[in-house]
N, C-alpha and C positions, 0 to 999 in steps of 0.2 A: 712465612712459609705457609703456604697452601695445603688444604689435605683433603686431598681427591677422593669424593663420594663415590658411589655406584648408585646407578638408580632406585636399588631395589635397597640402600639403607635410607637412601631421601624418602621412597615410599613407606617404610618403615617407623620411620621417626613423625612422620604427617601425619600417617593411621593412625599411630599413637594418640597424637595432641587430639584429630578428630574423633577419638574412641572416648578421652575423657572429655572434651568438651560435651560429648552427648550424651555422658555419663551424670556430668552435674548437670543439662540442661532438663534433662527427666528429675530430676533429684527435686531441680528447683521447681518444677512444674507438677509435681506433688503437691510439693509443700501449697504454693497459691494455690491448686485447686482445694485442697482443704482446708486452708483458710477460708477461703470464696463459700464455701457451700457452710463451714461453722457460719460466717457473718451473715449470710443467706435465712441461715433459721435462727439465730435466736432471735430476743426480743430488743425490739430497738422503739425505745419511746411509748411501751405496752403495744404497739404493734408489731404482729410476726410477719418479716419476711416471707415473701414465696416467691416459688420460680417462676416468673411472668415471662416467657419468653417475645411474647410480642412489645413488653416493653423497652424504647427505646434506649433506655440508662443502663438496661443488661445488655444490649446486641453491642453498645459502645464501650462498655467496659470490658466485654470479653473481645471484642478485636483491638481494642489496646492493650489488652495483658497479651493478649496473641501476638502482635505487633513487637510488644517489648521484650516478650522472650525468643523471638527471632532475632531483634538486636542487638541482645545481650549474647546469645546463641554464637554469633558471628564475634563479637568484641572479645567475649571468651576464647574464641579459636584464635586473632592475632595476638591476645597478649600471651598466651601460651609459645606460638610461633615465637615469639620473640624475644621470651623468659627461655625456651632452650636453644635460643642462637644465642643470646651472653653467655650459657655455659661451655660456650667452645664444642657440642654434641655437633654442630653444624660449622664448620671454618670457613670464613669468606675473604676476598682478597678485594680489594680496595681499588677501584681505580677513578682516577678522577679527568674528567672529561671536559675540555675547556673548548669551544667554540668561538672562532673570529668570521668575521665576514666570508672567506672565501674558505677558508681551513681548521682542523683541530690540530688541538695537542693533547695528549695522553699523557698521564703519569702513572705510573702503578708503584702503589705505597708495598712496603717490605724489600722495594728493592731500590732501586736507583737508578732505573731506568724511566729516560724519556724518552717518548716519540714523538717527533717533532719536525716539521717540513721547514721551518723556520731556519736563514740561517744568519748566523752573528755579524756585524758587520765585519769585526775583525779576523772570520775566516774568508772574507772575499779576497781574491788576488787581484791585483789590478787588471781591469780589462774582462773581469767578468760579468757576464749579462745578471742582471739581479731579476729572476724569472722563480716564480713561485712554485711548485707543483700540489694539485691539488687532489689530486689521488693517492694521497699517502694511508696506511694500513695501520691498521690496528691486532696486534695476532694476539689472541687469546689462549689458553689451554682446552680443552675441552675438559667436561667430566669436572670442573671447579668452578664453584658457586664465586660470582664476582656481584660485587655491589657497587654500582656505577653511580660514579657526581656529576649530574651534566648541570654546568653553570656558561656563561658566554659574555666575552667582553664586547661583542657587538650585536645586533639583531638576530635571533634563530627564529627562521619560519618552520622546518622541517630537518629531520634526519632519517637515513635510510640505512640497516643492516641488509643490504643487496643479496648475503648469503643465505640468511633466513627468511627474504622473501619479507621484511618487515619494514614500514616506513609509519613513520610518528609527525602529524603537523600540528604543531602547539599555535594555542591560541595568541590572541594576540597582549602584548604584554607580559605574559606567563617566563618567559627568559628573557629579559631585557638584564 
C-alpha cells in the first residue's frame, strides 16, 4: 500500500536530512581545522611549524581536506536520504520494469497487477492475427514516490517518458 506525500512533507523531510548534514559537516570542519592549526604549531622534530602559505604541501593539503569534506558532505546527505527511507517516514511502491526488443512489461509489487501487451498462446482463438501493439501504457498514480527496476531481456538503447518530456539513451552495454 502506498502512501501519498505532498510536496511540502518531501520538502520537509529533505530540509531536515540537509539541515543536519550541514550541521555535522561544520561540526566536522571544526574539528580538522583545529587539529590542522594544533599540528601546524607545535613542535615536530625541534622544529616549529609555520603557516607557509606559498608552500606547496599546505595549498595541497588544504584542497584535499577541502575536497574531502565536500565528499563526505554529499555521502553524509545520501546515507541519511536513505536511513529515513528504511524507516517507512518515506513509502515507496515498487515497480519493476522489464524491456524486450519492441515492448515492455510492467509489474507493480504490493499488488498483482501486470501490464503487459504480450499475449499467451493459449488466449489466441483460431484465425487470429498474432500482431503485437507497441504502445501499450504504463499509468502511475501521481503524488507516490515509485522506485523503478529497469532490467531488459533484450538490447535497450533508449527510453522515453513522452509525458514529462524525458528521454534516457544508455550506453552501450549498460542494460544488456
Amino acid at each position: 500500500m502506498s502512501f501519498i506525500l505532498s510536496f511540502w512533507m518531501i520538502f520537509i523531510i529533505d530540509s531536515v536530512i540537509v539541515l543536519l548534514s550541514f550541521i555535522i559537516f561544520i561540526c566536522v570542519w571544526i574539528c580538522v581545522s583545529m587539529l590542522s592549526a594544533i599540528f601546524f604549531v607545535i613542535k615536530i622534530n625541534d622544529v616549529y611549524c609555520t603557516w607557509d602559505f606559498i608552500s606547496s604541501k599546505f595549498i595541497d593539503t588544504y584542497w584535499f581536506v577541502i575536497g574531502v569534506m565536500f565528499i563526505m558532505c554529499l555521502l553524509l546527505r545520501l546515507c541519511l536520504l536513505l536511513y529515513f527511507g528504511c524507516l517507512n517516514f518515506v513509502s515507496f511502491d515498487l515497480c519493476k520494469v522489464v524491456g524486450f526488443q519492441w515492448y515492455w512489461v510492467y509489474f507493480l509489487f504490493g499488488e498483482t497487477t501486470v501490464f503487459s501487451n504480450l499475449i499467451l498462446e493459449s488466449d489466441y482463438l483460431v484465425g487470429d492475427m498474432r500482431l503485437l501493439q507497441c504502445n501499450h501504457v504504463l499509468t502511475l498514480l501521481s503524488l507516490v514516490i515509485y522506485k523503478l527496476w529497469v532490467s531488459a531481456v533484450d538490447v535497450i538503447h533508449s527510453f522515453t517518458l513522452s509525458s514529462l518530456g524525458i528521454k534516457v539513451e544508455n550506453q552501450v552495454d549498460v542494460t544488456k
